[in-house]
C-alpha positions in Angstrom: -4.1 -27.6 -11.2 -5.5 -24.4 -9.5 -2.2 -22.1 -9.0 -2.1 -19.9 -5.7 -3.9 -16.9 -5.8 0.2 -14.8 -5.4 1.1 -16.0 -9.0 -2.1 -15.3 -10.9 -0.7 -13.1 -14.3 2.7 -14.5 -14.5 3.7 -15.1 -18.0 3.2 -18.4 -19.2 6.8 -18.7 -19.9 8.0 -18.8 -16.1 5.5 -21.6 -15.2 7.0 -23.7 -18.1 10.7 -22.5 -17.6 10.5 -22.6 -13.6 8.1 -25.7 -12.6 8.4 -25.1 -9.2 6.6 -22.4 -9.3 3.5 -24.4 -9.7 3.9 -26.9 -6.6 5.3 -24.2 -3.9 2.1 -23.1 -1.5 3.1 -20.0 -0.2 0.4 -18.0 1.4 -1.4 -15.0 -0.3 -0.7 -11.2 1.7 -4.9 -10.2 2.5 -3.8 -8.0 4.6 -2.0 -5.9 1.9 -5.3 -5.0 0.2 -3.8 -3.1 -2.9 -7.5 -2.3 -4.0 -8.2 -0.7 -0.5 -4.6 0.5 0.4 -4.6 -0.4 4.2 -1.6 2.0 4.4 -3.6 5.0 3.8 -4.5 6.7 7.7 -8.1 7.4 6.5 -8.5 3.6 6.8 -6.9 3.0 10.1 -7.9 5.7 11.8 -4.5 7.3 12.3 -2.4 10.9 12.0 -1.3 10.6 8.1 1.6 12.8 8.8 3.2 9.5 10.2 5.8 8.2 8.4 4.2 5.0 8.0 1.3 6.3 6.9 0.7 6.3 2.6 -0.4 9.6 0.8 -3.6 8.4 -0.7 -2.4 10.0 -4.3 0.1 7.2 -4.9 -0.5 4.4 -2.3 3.5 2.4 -2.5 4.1 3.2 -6.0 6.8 6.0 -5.2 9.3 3.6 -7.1 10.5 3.2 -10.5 11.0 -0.3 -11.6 12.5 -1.8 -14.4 10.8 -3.6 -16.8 12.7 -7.0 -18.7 11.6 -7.0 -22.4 9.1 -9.8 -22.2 7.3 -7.4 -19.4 7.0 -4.4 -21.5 6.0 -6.0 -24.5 3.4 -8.0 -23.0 2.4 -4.8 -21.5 2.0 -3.2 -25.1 0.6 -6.5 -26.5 -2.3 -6.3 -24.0 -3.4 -2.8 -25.2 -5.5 0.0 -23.0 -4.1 2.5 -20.7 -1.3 0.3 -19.6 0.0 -0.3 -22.9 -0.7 4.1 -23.6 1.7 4.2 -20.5 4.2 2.5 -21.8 4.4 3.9 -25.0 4.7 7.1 -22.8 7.5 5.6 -21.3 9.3 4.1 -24.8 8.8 8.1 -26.2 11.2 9.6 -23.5 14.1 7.9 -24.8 15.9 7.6 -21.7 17.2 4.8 -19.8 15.9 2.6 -23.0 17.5 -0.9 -23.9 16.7 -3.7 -25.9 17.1 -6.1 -22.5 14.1 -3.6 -21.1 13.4 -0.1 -19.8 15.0 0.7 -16.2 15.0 3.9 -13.9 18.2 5.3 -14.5 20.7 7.3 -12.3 18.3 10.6 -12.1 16.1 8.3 -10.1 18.3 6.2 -8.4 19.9 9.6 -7.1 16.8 11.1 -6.0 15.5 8.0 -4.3 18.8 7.3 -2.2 17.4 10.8 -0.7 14.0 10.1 -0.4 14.0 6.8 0.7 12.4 7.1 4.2 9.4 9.1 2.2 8.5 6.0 0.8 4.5 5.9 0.0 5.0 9.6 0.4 7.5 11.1 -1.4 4.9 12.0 -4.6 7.4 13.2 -6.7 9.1 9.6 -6.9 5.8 8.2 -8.5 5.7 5.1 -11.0 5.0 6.5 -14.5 3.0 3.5 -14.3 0.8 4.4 -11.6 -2.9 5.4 -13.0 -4.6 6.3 -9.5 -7.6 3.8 -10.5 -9.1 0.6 -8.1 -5.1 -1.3 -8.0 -3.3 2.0 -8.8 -0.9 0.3 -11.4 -1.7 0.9 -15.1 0.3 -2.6 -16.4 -1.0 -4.6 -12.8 -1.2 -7.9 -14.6 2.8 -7.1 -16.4 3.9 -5.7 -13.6 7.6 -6.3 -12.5 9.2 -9.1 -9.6 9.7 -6.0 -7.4 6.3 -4.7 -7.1 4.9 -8.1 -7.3 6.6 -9.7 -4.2 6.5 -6.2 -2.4 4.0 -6.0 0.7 3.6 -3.5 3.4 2.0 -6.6 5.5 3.0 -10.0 5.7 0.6 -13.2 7.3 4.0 -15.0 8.2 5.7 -11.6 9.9 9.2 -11.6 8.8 9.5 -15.3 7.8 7.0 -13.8 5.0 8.7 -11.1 4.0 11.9 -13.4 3.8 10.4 -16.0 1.9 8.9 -13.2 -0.6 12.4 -11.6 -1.1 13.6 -15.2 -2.0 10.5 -15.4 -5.0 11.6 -11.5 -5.9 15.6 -12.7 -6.6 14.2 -16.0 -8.5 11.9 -14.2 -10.7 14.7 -11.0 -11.4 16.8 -14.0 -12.7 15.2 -15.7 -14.9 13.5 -12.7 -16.2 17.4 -11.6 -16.7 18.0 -14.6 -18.5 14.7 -14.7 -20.5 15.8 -10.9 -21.8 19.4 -11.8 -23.0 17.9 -14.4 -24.6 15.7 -12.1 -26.6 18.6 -10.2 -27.6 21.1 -12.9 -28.3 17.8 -14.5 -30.4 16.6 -11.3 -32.2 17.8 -8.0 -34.0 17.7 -5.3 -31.3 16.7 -2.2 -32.4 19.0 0.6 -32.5 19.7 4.2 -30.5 18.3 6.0 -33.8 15.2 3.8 -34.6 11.7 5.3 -34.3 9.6 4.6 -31.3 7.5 2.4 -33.5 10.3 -0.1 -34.3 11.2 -0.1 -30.1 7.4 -1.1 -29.7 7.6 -3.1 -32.3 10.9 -5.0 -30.4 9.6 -5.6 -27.1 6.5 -7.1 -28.2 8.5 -9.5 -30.5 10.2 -10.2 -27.0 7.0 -11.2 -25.5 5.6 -13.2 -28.0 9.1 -15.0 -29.0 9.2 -16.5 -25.1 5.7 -17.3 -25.5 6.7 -19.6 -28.7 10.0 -20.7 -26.8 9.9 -21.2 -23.5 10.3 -25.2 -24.0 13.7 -24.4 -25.3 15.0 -21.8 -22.7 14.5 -24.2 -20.0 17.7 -25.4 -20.5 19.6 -22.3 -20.0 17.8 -22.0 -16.4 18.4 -24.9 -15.3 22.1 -23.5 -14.2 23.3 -23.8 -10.8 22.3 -20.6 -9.9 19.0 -21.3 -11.3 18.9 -24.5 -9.6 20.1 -22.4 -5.7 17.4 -19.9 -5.9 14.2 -22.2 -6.4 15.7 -24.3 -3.9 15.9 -21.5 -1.2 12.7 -20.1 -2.4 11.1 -23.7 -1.8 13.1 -23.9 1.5 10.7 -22.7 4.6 7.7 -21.9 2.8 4.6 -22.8 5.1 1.7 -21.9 7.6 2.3 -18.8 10.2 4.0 -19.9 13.5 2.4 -20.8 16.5 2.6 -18.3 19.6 4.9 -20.0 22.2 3.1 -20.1 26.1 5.9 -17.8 27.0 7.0 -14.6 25.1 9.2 -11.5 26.2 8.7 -8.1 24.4 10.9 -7.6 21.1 9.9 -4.1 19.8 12.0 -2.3 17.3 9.6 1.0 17.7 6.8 2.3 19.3 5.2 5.4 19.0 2.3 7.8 19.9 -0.2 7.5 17.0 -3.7 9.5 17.4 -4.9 8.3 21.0 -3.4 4.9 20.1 0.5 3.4 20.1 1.8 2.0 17.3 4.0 -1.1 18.0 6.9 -2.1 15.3 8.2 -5.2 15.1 9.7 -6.7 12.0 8.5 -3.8 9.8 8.3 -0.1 9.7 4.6 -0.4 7.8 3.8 -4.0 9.0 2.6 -2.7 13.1 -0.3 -2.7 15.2 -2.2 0.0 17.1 -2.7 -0.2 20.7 -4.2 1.5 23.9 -2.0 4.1 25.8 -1.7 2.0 28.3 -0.7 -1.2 26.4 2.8 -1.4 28.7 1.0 -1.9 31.7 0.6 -5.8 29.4 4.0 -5.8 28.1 6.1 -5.3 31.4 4.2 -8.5 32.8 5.9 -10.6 29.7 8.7 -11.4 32.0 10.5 -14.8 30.0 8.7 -16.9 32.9 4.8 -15.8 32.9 2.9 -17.5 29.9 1.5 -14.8 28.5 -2.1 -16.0 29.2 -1.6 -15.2 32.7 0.0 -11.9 32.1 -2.6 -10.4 30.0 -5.6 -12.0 32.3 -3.8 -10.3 35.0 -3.2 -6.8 32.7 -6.9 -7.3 31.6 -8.2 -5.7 35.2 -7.0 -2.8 34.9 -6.5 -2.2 31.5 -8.1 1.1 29.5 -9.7 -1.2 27.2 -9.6 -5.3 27.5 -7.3 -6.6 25.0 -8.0 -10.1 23.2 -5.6 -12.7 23.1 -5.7 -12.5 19.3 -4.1 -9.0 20.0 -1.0 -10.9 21.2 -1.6 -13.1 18.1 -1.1 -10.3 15.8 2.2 -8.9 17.9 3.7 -11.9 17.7 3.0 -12.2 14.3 4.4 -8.2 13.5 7.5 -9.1 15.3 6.3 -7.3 19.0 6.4 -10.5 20.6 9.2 -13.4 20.4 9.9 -16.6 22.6 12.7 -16.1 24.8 14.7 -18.5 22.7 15.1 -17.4 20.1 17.9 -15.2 20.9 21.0 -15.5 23.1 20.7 -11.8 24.5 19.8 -11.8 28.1 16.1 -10.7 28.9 15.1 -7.8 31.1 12.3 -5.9 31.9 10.5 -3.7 29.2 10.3 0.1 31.0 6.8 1.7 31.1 6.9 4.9 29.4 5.6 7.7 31.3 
């Protein structure tokens, strides 16, 4: 069985602990091209001092993830610069344990500050990142958190939802998968050299190679059990635009001589003529949307395709009026 092109590099292990993971067809993210960041403003055309808009020297990797024990060893197992990186890493010996390496408070501090800098904050940067074609040194070992991450989804917010859900399975077992290590093995300790740390983690990795047949027990608790479940639960194509939709924009702002629309997500939008309101004030909850924009198209800037309110329903822009109780009015036209 060919497994979806999102899980490609996932240890072994989770396949054979998690089966699930194998039948669930949830769709790939191509419009989050990590080789060609499409949050970079060189490649959309648009003012790079917006805070959507990703400094090209570190792309979304202004995070510091942790890494389970099974991760980092296969990391180091693997060899090259991402296994150099992570011995870089193991040498600090700081917020080092034999469950895994994790950010620590320093971090955590200085990104509760820097949060809304995200994909710009430089100083925040992955020791991880490299700067080459994908950005991330251990790519294929790479953590739930920057696997399921995506500044674009094709499913809008039902994507993003349904990727969180995979994100909280995978930190799970991976949490049980690293106490398992430990409870199996003989940790290192606080004093041991960085060779004997190196020599742990990849012990880690290549014990839950050998085991995985036996841990599948453990996983299989309720909580386990809940997780795949909801992950399973609503996966499936992108939804169909209702006839009728009303505006639902979060945000919109000036961008270059374009508008950038917000929906669901701060770095999920799309870019539209100035004079896109002209469009959105005929979306009244009663005019299929056909009509509106036919009717917008003749005096429009610039004609806008229907697969333009295809993507703005899919960002979040546009919603059917049912699918909230509050009342619907009129969207104002800036001036």
């Amino acid at each position: 069985m060919t497994r979806p092109n999102v899980y490609l590099d996932l240890p072994q292990a989770l396949f054979d602990l998690v089966p699930e993971l194998d039948t669930v067809r949830l769709d790939s993210e191509p419009r989050a091209d990590c080789g060609n960041c499409v949050r970079v403003a060189a490649h959309y055309g648009g003012d790079p001092e917006k805070p959507w808009a990703f400094d090209p020297k570190v792309h979304c990797c202004t995070f510091q993830p942790s890494f389970p024990n099974v991760l980092v060893g296969r990391s180091l197992r693997r060899g090259g610069p991402g296994a150099a990186r992570m011995k870089a890493r193991i040498a600090e010996r700081r917020d080092m344990a034999p469950w895994g390496l994790y950010a620590g408070k320093a971090f955590d501090d200085a990104y509760a500050q820097n949060h809304h800098r995200f994909g710009r904050a430089v100083e925040l940067t992955c020791p991880m990142w490299s700067g080459e074609t994908l950005g991330c040194g251990v790519w294929p070992d790479r953590p739930p958190v920057c696997r399921t991450w995506h500044c674009k989804h094709t499913r809008g917010d039902d994507g993003m939802q349904q990727w969180g859900k995979i994100r909280r399975l995978l930190d799970l077992v991976l949490h049980h998968v690293a106490l398992a290590c430990v409870a199996a093995g003989r940790p290192p300790l606080d004093t041991d050299p960085d060779a004997t740390w190196e020599a742990w983690y990849v012990w880690c990795a290549d014990w839950v190679d050998a085991h995985a047949g036996g841990l599948r027990g453990l996983l299989r608790s309720a909580d386990v059990e809940r997780h795949v479940q909801k992950m399973l639960d609503g996966a499936g194509p992108p939804g169909v635009i209702p006839d009728v939709v009303i505006p639902s924009l979060t945000h919109w702002e000036r961008d270059g001589d374009r508008l950038y629309l917000l929906g669901y997500s701060t770095f999920d939008g799309i870019r539209a003529p100035l004079d896109v309101f002209a469009f959105l004030a005929l979306l009244d909850g009663r005019t299929p949307w056909r009509e509106a924009l036919a009717r917008a198209n003749e005096t429009l800037s610039e004609r806008l395709p229907e697969s333009f309110v295809e993507e703005l329903f899919r960002v979040g822009g546009v919603r059917s009026p049912l699918d909230s109780d509050h009342p619907i009015r009129p969207i104002a036209v800036p001036t």
